[in-house]
Each structure stands twice: as C-alpha cells, then as structure tokens.
N, C-alpha and C positions, 0 to 999 in steps of 0.2 A: 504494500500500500504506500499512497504517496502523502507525504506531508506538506499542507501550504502554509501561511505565512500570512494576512490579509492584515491590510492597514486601511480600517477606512474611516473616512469622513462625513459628517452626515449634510446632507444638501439642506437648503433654504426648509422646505418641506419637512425632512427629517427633524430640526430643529422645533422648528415648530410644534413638532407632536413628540415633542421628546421623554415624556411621561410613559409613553407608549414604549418607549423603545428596549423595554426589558421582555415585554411582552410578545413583539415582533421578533428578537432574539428567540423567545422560546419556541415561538413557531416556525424559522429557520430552522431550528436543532430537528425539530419534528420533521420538518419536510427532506430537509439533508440525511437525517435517518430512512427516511422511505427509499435513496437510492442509494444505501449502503456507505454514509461519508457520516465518519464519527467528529462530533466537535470535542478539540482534548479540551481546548482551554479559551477563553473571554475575558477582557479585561477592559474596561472603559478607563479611559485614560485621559491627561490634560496635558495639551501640548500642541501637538502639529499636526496629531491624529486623533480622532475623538475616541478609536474602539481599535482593537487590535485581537484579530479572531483566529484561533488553527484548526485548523481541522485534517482528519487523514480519509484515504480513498482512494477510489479509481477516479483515474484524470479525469476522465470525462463526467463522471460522476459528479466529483466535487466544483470542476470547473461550471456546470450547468447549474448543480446548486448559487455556488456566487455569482453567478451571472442573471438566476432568477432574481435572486433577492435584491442586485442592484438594479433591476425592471423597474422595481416597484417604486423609485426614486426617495427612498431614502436617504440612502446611500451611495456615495462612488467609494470603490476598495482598489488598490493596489496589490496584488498578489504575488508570492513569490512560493520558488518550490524551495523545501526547507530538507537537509539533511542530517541525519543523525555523527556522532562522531564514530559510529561504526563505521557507517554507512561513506563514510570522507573517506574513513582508511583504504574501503575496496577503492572507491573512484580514483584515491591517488595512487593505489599498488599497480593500476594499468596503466598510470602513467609508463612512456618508455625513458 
C-alpha cells in the first residue's frame, strides 16, 4: 500500500462553514474507507496549511478519494507520496 502526505487549505467556502469541518472529515474517512484507503493520521494545524491528512492505499484509490473530496470545494490539498525508512532503504539499495 501507498502512503500520501496531503496539505490542504480550506477555500473561501470551507472557511466559512468551518464548524462543519470535523464533520466533513469524518465523512471522508467513511467514504475513503469504502475504496479501501485507511486514514492513519489528521491534524488541523496553524500556519500555511490549515489541515494536514495521511492516508495509505491503492493509488488510484486514495488519489480518487482526495480528489472527490476537493470536488466538493472545500478544500485545495497538495499531495505527496510518503515513504517509510524501510521503505528509503530498498529505493536506495537499487540505486547503482
């Protein structure tokens, strides 16, 4: 399974109904759960990013889930694929 990484922001709209947004979180988890992509971890945060989301899965999976959920215009996310320090070791023992 793959791990991402999502930094997102909540748009004008998102802001606006921000009371809501633990809520809409949890319906995320729900929906990301129906196509098989576990959220490890969530953190709302202050700074340059409002939220900061991981989640693991099949690519296509997880990538469809964050991509519904920034439909809904909440949010915009930035997403990255996230590796384990195992996981660095195989990548870099192939290095030549």
């Amino acid at each position: 399974m793959t791990m991402f990484v999502s930094l997102l922001n909540l748009t004008d709209q998102g802001i606006r109904n921000v009371k809501e947004s633990p809520h809409r979180f949890e319906a995320f988890k729900d929906m990301a759960a129906k196509q098989g992509v576990t959220v490890k971890a969530v953190y709302y945060t202050v700074g340059q990013f409002d939220m900061i989301v991981i989640v693991e899965g099949n690519d296509q999976a997880a990538i469809a889930s964050l991509l519904a959920t920034n439909a809904l215009g909440n949010i915009r996310s930035q997403t990255m694929l996230a590796y384990t320090v195992d996981e660095m070791k195989n990548i870099t023992a192939m290095m030549p």
